[in-house]
Structure formats: C-alpha cells, structure tokens
N, C-alpha and C positions, 0 to 999 in steps of 0.2 A: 504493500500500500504506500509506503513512506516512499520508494523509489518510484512509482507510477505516479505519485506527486510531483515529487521532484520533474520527473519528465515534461510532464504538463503545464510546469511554470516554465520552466528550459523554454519547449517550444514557444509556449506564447510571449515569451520578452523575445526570443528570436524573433519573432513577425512582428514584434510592435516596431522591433530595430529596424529591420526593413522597411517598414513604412516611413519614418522617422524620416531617412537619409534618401526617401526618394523625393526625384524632384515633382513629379507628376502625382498629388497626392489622389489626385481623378482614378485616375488608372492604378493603383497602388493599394486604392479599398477593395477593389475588386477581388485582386489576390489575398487579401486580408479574410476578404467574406469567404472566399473559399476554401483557406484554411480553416476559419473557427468552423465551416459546416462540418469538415475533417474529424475536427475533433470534437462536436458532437458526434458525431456519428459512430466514430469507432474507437476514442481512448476510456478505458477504464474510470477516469477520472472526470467521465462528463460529466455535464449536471442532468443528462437523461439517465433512467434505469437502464438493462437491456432491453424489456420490453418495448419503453418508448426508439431505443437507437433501431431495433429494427424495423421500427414504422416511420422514422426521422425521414423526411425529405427535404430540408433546408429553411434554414433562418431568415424570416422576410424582414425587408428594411427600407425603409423610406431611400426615394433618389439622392443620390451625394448633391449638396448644395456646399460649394465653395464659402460660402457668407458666411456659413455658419463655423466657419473657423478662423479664429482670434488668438493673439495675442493678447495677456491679462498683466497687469503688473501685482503681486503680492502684497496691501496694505495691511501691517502690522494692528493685530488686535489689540487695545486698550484694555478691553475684559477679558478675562479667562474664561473658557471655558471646556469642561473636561466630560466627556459624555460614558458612561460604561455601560457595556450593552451585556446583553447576556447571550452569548452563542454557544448554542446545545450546553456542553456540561463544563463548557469555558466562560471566561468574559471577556472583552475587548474594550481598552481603554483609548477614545481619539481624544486629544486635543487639539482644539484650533489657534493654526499658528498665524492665521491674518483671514482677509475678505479678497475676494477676486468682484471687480466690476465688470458685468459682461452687457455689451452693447451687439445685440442679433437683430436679426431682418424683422422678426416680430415680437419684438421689445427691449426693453431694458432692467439689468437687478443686480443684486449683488449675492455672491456664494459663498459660504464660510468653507475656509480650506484646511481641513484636518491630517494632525499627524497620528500614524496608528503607533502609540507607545508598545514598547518591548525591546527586545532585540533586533537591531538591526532598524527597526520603526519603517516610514513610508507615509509617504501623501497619500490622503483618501480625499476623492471628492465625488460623491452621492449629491443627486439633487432629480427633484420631481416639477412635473409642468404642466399642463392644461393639457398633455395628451393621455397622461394618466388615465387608467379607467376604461378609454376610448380604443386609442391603440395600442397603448405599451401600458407596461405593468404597474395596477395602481399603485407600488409600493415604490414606485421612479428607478430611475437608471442610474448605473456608476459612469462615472466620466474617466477618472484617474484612482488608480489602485498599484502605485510605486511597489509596494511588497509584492506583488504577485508580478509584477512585467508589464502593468497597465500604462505606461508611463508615454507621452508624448514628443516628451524633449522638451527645452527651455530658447529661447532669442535672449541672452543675453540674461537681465535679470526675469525677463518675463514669461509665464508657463505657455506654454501653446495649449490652448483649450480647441479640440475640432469636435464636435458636439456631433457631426458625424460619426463617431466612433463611438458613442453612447451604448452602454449595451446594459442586458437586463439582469440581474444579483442571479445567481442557479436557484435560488425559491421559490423565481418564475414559473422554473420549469417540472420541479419537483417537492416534494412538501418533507423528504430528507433534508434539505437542507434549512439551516437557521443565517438568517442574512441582516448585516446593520442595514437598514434602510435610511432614506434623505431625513433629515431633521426638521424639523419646522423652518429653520432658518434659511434652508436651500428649496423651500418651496416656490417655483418662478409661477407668478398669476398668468403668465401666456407659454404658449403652446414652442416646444420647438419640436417641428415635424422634420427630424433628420436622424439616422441611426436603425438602432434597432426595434421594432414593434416588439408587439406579443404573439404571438404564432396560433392563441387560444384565445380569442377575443370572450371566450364566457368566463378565462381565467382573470382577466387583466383588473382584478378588483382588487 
C-alpha cells in the first residue's frame, strides 16, 4: 500500500512538472486529462473502487479557458488562523499563511492560502463557487495541494493559480474517503466554469 502511494504521488508531481514547463498550456491539459483518466482507471491508488474502474470511462471537464489562469501575489495574514480537521482516524492541521486576490472573467475575491502543518508541510488551497451543486462537487474543488505534487509553479514571488486544473477531493468519487473540504473563507459567490465537473451530477451535493 505505502509503495503504490508513493507511486501515485511520483507520477502525479511528474505530470504537474510537465505541464509546469510547457509553453503551450492549451495543449498541455490535454495530456494532463489523459493521464489523470490513466490513473483513475487503472492504479490501485484511485479514488475509484475496482468496481467503479471497471465501469470508469473518463473524467469530464469544462473547455480550457486561458482567462482563467493568473498570477496571484501572496498577502500576508494579520490573523491566524489554524483549522484541524479530522481525516478518518487522523487529523490535519492547515494554517493560513496569507490571502491570494483572484480577478476571473466572472468575478472577483479573495482565497485564504493554507499550509498543511507536519512534516515536510505544503500549500493547500480548496475553494468552492456557484458551480457547486450544479456541476462539480458540492463540497468545491482543490486548486493547489504542494504535498501530494499539486503544485503549479511560482512567476517570481507570485503562485500561478490556472483554475483550469481544479479538480475534485476523491470523496467525490467514493465515500472511503475523508477529505478537508473549502472553508467558508474560500467560498467564491460566482461561478468558475473551468476544470473538472462531477461525473454524477445526483452526486455533486
């Protein structure tokens, strides 16, 4: 189990790397989608059962919209704040280390940027939006998840947020799993229709 782990964060920081460094980010999710459907489909370590992998026929997602990928600069939080969750028979501690201000095609807000304390640690940023519900998972999408290989890369001091790359916590897909979900503070009042749906629209509650 612990090495089929291991494998499956391997591969996925592999292909974020990929994407990262390509110039063509158009063309570049394509191969992306086609990996994570890969590894739904057939690693161990999906967030489908086997039952579900042998019915799996691919992860649907809104059209790539270029707009919807920015540059964010990091402003330093004045308040602490430290969130603990409880996942299955563990817990998980984030702190947020500042706010990202995001300006999209269909609005504007700001997202608190969390670090997942522990060893080693990593940027988390969850956040939910007016598609919630509708077409992706009422529990919102992860954007950035540094510990596992979710990472987009930085311009300098700034994160590159492609909101394109959104995808959905494996709770979506399966009710094994226990997932931190968006906070109140990363709840956006309008819609970003880019990334990943929900594949279950009776699920997406």
């Amino acid at each position: 189990m612990s090495l089929a782990l291991l494998d499956f964060r391997r591969q996925v920081a592999e292909a974020y790397e990929q994407f990262r460094h390509s110039n063509d980010p158009t063309a570049a999710i394509q191969n992306f989608r086609s990996f994570r459907n890969n590894l739904f489909k057939f690693h161990p370590q999906s967030a489908l059962d086997s039952a579900q992998q042998q019915q799996f026929r691919g992860l649907e997602y809104f059209p790539y919209d270029p707009d919807f990928r920015i540059q964010a600069d990091i402003k330093p939080s004045p308040d602490p704040l430290v969130l603990s969750l409880t996942l299955g028979e563990g817990t998980a501690t984030l702190e947020r280390i500042g706010t990202a201000a995001v300006e999209l095609p269909t609005g504007k807000g700001v997202l608190d940027v969390f670090w997942i304390a522990g060893y080693g640690g990593g940027i988390f940023l969850p956040f939910g939006d007016a598609t919630n519900r509708i077409s992706t998972y009422g529990g919102g999408r992860y954007l950035l998840d540094t510990i596992k290989g979710a990472d987009l890369g930085s311009v300098g001091a700034r994160l590159v947020l492609d909101f394109n790359m959104a995808y959905n916590p494996s709770c979506a897909y399966n009710p094994r799993w226990v997932c931190p979900l968006a906070p109140p503070g990363n709840r956006l009042a309008f819609a970003v229709p880019v990334g990943e749906k929900h594949p279950i629209p009776e699920l997406a509650v």
